[in-house]
PyMOL Python script that loads the backbone (N, CA, C, O; Angstrom):
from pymol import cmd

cmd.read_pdbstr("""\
ATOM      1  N   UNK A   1       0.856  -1.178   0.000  1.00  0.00           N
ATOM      2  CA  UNK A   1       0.000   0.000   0.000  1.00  0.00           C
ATOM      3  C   UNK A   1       0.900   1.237   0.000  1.00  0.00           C
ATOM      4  O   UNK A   1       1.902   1.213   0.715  1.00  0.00           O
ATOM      5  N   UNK A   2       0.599   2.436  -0.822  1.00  0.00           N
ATOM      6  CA  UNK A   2       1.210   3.748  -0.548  1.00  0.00           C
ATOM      7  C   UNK A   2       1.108   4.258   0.383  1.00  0.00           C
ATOM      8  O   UNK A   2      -0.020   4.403   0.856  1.00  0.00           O
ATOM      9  N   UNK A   3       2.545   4.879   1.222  1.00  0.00           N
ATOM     10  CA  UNK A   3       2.492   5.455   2.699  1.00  0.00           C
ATOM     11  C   UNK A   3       0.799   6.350   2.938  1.00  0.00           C
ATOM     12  O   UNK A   3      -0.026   6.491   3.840  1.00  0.00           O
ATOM     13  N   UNK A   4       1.043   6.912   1.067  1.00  0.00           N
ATOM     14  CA  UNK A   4       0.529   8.372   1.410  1.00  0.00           C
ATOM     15  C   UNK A   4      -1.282   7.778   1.710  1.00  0.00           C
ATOM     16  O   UNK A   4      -2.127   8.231   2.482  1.00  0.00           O
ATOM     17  N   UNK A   5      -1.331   7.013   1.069  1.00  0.00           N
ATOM     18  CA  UNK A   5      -2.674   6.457   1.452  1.00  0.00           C
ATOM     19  C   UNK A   5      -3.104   5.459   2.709  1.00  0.00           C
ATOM     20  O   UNK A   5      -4.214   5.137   3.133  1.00  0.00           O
ATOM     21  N   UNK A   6      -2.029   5.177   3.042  1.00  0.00           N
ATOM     22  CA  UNK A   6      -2.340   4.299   4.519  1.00  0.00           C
ATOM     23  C   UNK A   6      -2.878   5.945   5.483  1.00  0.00           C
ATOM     24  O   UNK A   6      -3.955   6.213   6.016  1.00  0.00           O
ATOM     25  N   UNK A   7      -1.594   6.758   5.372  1.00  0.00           N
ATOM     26  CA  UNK A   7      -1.729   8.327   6.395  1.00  0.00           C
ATOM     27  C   UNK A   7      -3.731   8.732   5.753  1.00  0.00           C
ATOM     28  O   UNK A   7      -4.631   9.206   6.446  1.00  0.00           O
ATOM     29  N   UNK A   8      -3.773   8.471   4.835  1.00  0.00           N
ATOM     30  CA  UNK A   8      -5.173   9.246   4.224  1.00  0.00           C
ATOM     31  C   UNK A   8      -6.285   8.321   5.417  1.00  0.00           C
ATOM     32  O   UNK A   8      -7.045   8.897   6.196  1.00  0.00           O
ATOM     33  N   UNK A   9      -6.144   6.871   5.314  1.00  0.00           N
ATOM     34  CA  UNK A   9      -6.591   5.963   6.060  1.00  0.00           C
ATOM     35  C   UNK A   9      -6.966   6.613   7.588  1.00  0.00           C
ATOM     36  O   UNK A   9      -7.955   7.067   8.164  1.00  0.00           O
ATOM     37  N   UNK A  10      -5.247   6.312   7.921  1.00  0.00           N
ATOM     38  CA  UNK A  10      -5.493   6.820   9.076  1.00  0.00           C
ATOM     39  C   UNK A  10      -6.505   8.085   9.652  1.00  0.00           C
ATOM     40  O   UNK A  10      -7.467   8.144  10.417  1.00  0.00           O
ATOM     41  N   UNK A  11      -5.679   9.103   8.792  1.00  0.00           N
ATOM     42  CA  UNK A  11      -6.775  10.080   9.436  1.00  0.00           C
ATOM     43  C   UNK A  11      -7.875  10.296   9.243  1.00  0.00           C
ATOM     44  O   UNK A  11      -8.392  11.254   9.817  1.00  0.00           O
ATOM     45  N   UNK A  12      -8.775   9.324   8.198  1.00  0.00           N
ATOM     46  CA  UNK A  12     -10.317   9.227   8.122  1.00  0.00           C
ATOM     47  C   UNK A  12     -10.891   8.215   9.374  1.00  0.00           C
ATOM     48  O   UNK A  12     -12.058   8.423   9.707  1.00  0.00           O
ATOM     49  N   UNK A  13     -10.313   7.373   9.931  1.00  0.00           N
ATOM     50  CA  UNK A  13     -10.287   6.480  11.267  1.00  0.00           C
ATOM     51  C   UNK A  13     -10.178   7.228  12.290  1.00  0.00           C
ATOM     52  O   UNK A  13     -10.976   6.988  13.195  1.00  0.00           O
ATOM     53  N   UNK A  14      -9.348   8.176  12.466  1.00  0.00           N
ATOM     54  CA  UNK A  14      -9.100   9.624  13.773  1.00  0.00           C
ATOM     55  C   UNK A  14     -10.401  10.312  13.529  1.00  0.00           C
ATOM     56  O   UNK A  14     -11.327  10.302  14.340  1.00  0.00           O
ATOM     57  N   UNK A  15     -10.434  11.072  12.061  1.00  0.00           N
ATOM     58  CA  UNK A  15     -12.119  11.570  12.206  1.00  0.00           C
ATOM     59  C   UNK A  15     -13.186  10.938  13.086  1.00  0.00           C
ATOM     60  O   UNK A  15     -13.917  11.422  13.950  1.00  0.00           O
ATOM     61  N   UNK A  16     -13.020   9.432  12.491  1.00  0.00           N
ATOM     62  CA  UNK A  16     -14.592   9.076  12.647  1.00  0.00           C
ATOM     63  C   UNK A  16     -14.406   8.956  14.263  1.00  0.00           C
ATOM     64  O   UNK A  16     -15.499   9.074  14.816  1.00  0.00           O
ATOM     65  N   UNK A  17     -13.836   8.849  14.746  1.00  0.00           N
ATOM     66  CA  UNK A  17     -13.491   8.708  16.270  1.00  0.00           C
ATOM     67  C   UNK A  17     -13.396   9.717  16.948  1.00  0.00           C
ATOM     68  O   UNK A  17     -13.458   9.538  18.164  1.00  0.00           O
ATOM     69  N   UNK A  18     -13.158  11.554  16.297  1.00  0.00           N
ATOM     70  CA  UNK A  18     -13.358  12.621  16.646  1.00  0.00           C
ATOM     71  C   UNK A  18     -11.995  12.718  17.374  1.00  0.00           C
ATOM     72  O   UNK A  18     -11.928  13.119  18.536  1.00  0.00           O
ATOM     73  N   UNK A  19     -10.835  12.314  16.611  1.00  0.00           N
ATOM     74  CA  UNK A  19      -9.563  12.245  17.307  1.00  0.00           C
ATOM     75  C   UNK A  19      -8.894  12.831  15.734  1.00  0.00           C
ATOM     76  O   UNK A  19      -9.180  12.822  14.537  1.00  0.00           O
ATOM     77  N   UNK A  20      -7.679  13.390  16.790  1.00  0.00           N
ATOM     78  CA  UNK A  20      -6.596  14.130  15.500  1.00  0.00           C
ATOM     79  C   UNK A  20      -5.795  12.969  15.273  1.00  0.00           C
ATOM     80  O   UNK A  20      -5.529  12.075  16.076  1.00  0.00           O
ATOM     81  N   UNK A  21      -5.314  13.138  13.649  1.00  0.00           N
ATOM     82  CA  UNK A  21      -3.518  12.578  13.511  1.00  0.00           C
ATOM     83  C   UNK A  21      -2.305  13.025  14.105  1.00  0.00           C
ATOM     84  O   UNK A  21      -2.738  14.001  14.720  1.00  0.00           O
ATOM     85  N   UNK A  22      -1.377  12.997  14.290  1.00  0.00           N
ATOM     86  CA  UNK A  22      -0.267  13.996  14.523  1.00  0.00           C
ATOM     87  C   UNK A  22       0.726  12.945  14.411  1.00  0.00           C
ATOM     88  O   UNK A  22       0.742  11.810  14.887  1.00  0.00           O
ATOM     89  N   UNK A  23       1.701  13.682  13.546  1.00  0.00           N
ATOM     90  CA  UNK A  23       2.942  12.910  13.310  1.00  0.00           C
ATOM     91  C   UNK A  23       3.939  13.125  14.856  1.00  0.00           C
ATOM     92  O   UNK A  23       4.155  14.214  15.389  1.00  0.00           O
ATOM     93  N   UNK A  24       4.227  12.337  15.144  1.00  0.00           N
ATOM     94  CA  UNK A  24       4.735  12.438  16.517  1.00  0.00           C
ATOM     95  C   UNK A  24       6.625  12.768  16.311  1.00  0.00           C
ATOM     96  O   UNK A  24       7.123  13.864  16.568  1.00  0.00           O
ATOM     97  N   UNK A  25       7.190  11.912  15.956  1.00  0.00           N
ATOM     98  CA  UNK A  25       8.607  11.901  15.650  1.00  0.00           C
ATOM     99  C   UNK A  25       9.086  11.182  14.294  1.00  0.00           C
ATOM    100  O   UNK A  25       8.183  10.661  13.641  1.00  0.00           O
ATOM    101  N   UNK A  26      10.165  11.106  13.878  1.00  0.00           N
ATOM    102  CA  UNK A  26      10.898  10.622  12.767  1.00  0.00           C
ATOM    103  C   UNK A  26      11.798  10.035  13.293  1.00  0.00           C
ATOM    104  O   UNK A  26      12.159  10.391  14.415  1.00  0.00           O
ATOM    105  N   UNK A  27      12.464   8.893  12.590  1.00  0.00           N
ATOM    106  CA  UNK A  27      13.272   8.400  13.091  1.00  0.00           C
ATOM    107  C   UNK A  27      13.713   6.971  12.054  1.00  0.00           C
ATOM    108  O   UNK A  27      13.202   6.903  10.936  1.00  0.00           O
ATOM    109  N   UNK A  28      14.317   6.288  12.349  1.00  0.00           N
ATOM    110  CA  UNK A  28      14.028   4.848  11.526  1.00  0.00           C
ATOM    111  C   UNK A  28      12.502   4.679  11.089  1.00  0.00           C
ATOM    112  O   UNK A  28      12.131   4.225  10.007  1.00  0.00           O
ATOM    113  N   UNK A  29      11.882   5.020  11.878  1.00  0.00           N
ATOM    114  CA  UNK A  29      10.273   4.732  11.766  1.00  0.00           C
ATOM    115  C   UNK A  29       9.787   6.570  12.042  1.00  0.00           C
ATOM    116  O   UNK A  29      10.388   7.558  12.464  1.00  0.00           O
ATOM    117  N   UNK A  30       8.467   6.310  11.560  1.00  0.00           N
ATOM    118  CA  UNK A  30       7.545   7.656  11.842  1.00  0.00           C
ATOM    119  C   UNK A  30       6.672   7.367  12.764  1.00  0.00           C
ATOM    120  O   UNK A  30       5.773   6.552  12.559  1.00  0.00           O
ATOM    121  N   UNK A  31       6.797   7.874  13.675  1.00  0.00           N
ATOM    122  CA  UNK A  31       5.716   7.796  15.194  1.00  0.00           C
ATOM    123  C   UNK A  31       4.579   8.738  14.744  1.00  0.00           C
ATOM    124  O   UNK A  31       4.837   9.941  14.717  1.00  0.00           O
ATOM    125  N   UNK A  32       3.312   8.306  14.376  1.00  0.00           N
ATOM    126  CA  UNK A  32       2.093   9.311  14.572  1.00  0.00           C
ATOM    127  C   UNK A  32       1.326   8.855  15.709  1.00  0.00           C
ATOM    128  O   UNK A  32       1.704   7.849  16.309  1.00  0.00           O
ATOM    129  N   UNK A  33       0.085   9.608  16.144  1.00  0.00           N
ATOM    130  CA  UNK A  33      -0.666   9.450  17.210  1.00  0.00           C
ATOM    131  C   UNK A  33      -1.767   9.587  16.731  1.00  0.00           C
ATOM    132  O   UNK A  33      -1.986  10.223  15.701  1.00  0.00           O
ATOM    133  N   UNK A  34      -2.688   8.961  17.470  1.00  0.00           N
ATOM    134  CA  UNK A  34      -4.336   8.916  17.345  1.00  0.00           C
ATOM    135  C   UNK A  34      -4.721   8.900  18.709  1.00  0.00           C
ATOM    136  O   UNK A  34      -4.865   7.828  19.296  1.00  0.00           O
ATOM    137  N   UNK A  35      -4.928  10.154  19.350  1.00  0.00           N
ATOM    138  CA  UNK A  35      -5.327  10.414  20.434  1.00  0.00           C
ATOM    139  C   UNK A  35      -4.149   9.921  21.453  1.00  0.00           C
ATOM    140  O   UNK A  35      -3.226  10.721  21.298  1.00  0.00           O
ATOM    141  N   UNK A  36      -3.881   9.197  22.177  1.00  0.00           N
ATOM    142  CA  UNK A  36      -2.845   8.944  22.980  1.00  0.00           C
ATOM    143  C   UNK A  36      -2.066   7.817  22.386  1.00  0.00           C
ATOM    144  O   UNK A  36      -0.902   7.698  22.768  1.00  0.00           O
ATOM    145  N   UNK A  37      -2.695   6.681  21.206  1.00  0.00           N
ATOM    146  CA  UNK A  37      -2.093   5.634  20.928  1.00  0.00           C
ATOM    147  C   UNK A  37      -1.160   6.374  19.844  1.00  0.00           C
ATOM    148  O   UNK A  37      -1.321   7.280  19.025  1.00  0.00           O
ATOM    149  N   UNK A  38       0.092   5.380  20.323  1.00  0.00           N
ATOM    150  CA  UNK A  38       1.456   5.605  19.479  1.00  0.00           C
ATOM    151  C   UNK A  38       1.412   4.598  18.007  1.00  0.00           C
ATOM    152  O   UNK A  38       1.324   3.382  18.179  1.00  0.00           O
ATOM    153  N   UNK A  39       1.446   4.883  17.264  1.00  0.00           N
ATOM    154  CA  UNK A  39       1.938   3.915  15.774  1.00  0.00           C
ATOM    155  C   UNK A  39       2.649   4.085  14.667  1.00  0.00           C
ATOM    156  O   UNK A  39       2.444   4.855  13.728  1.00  0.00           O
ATOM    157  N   UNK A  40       3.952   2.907  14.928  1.00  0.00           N
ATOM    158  CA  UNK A  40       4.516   3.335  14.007  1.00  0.00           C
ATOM    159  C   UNK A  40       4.611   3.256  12.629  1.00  0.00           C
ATOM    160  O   UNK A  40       3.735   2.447  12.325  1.00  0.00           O
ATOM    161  N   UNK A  41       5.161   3.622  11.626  1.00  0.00           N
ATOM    162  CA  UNK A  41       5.298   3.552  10.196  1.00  0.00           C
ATOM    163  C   UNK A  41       6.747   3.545   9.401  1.00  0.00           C
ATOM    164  O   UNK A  41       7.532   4.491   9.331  1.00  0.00           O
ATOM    165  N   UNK A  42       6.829   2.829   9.086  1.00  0.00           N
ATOM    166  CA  UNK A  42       8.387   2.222   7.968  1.00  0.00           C
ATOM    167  C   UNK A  42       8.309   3.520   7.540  1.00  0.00           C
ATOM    168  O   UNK A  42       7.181   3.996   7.659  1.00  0.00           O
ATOM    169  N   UNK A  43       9.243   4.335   7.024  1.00  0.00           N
ATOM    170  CA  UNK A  43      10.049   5.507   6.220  1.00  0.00           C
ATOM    171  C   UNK A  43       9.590   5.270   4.778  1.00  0.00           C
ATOM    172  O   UNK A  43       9.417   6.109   3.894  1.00  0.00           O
ATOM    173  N   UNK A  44       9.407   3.734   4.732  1.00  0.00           N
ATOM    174  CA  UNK A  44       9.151   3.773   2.924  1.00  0.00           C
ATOM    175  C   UNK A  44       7.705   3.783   2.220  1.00  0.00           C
ATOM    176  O   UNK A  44       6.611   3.412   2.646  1.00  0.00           O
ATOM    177  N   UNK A  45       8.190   4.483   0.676  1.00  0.00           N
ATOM    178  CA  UNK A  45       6.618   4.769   0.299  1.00  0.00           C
ATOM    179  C   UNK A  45       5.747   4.387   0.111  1.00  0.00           C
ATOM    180  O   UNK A  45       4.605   4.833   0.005  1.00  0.00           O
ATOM    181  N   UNK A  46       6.740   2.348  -0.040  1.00  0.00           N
ATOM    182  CA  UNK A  46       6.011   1.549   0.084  1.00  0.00           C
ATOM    183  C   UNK A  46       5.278   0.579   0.916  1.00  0.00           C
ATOM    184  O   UNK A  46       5.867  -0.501   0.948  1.00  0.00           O
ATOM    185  N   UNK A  47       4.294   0.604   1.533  1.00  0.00           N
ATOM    186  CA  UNK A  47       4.506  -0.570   2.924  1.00  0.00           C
ATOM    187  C   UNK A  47       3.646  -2.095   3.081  1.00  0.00           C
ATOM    188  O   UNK A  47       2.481  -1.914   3.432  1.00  0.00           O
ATOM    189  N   UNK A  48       3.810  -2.720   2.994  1.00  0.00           N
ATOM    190  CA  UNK A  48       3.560  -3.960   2.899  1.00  0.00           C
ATOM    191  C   UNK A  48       1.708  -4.453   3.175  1.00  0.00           C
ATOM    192  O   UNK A  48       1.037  -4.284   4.193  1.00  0.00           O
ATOM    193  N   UNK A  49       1.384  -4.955   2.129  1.00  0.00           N
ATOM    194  CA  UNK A  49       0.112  -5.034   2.570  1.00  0.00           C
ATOM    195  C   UNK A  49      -0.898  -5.490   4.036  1.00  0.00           C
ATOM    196  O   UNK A  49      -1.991  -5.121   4.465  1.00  0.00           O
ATOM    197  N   UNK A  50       0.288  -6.615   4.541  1.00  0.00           N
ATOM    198  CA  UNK A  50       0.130  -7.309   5.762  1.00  0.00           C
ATOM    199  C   UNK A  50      -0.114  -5.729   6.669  1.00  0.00           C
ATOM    200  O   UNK A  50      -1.073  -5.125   7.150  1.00  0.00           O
ATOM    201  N   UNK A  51       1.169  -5.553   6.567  1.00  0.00           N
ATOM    202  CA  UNK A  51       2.055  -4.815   7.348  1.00  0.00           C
ATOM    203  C   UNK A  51       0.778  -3.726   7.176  1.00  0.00           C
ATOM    204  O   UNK A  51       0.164  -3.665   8.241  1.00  0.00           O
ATOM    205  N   UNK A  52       0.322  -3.028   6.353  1.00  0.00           N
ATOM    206  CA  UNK A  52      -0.423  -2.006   6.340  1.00  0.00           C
ATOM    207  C   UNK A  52      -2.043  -1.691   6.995  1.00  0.00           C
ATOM    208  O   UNK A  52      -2.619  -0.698   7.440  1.00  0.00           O
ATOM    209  N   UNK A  53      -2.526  -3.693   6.688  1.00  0.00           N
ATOM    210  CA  UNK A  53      -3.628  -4.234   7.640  1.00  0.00           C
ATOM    211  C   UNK A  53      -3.698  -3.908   9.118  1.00  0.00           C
ATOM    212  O   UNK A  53      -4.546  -3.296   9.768  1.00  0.00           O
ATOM    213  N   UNK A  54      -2.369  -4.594   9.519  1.00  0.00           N
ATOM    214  CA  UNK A  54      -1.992  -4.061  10.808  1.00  0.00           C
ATOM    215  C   UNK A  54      -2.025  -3.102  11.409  1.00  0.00           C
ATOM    216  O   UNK A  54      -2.623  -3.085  12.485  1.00  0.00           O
ATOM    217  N   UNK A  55      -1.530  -2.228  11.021  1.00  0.00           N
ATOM    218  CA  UNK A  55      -1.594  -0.449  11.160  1.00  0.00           C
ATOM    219  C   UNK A  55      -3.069  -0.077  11.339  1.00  0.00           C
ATOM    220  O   UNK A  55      -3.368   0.598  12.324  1.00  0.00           O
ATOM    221  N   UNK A  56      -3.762  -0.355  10.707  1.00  0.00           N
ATOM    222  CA  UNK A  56      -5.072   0.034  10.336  1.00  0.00           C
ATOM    223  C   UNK A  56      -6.248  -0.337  11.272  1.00  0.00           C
ATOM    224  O   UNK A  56      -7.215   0.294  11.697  1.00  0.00           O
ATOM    225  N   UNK A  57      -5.760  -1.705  11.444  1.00  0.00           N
ATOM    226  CA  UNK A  57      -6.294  -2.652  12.708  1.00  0.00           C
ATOM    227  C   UNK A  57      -6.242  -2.083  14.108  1.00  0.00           C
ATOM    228  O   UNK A  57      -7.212  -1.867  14.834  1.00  0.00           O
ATOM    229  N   UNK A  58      -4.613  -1.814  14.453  1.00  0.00           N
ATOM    230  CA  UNK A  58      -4.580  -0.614  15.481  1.00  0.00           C
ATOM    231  C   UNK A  58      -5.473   0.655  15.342  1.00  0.00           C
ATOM    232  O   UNK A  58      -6.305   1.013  16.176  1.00  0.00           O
ATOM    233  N   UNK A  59      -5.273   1.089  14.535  1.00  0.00           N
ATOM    234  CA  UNK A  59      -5.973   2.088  14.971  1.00  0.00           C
ATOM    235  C   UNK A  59      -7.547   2.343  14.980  1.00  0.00           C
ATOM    236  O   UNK A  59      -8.181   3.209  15.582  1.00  0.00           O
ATOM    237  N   UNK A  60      -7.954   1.396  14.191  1.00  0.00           N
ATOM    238  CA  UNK A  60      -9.878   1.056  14.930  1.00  0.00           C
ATOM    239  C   UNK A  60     -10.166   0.672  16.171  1.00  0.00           C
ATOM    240  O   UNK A  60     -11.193   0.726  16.848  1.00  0.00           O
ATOM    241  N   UNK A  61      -8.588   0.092  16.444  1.00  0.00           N
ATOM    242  CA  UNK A  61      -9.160  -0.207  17.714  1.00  0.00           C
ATOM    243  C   UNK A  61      -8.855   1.027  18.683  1.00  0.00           C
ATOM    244  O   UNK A  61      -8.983   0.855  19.895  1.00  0.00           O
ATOM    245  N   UNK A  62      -8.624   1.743  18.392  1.00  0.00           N
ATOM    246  CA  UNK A  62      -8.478   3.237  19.021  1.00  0.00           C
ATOM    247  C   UNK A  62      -9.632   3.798  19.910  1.00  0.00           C
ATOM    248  O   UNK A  62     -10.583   4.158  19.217  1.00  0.00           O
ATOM    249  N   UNK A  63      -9.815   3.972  21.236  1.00  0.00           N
ATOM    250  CA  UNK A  63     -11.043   4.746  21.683  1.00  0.00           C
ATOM    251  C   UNK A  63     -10.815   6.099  21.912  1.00  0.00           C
ATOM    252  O   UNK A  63      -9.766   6.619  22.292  1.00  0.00           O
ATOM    253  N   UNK A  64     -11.980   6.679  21.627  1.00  0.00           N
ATOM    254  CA  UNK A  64     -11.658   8.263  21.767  1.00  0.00           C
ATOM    255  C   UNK A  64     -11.347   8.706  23.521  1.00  0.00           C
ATOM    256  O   UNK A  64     -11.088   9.853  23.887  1.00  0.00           O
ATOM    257  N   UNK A  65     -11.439   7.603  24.357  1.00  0.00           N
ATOM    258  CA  UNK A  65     -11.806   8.074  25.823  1.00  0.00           C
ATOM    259  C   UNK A  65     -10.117   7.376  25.964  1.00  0.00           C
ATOM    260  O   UNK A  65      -9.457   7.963  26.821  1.00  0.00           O
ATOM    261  N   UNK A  66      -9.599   6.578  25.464  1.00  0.00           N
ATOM    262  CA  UNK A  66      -8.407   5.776  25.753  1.00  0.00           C
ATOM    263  C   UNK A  66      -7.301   6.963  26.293  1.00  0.00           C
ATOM    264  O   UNK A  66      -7.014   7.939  25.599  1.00  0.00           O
ATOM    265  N   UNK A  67      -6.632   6.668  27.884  1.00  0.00           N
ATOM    266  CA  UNK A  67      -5.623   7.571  27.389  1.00  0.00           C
ATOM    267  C   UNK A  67      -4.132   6.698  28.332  1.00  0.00           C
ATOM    268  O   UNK A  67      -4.120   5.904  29.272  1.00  0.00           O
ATOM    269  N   UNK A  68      -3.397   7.124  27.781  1.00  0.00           N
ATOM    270  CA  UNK A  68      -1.699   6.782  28.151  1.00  0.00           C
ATOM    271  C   UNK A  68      -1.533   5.170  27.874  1.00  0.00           C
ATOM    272  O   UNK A  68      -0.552   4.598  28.348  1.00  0.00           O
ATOM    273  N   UNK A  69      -2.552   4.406  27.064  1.00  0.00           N
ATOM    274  CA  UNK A  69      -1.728   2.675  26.530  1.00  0.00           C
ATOM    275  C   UNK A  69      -1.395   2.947  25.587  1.00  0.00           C
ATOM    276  O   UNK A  69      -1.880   3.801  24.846  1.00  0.00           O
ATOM    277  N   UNK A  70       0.088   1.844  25.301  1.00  0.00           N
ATOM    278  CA  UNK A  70       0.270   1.987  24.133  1.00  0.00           C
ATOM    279  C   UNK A  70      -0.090   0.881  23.528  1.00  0.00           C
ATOM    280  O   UNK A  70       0.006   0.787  22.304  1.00  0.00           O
TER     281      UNK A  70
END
""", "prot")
cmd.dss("prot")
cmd.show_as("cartoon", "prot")
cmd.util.cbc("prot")
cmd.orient("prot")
């Protein structure tokens, strides 16, 4: 999947949950946030379909009331 469309993902999942994106840090990986949950993301543009399920999976499971787990 394209980074840029997993990030599009994401932050239509933060909407519907009434939670922001925010890119948190850079690094080997890109730390964004969805309300208090941390997730990371490979640097590349490309990211693995598994791998991209996953991501995605986290973050539905996201509650808008959730705060400090990671």
């Amino acid at each position: 999947m394209d980074k840029l469309k997993l990030i599009k993902n994401l932050r239509k999942i933060a909407k519907d949950k009434g939670l922001a994106l925010a890119k948190v840090r850079e690094g080997r990986h890109e730390i964004w946030a969805i309300g208090s949950q941390r997730i990371q993301i490979h640097r590349h543009n490309e990211i693995q379909e598994g791998t991209a399920a996953k991501i995605l999976n986290v973050a539905r499971r996201v509650q808008p009331d959730q705060r400090g787990q990671t």
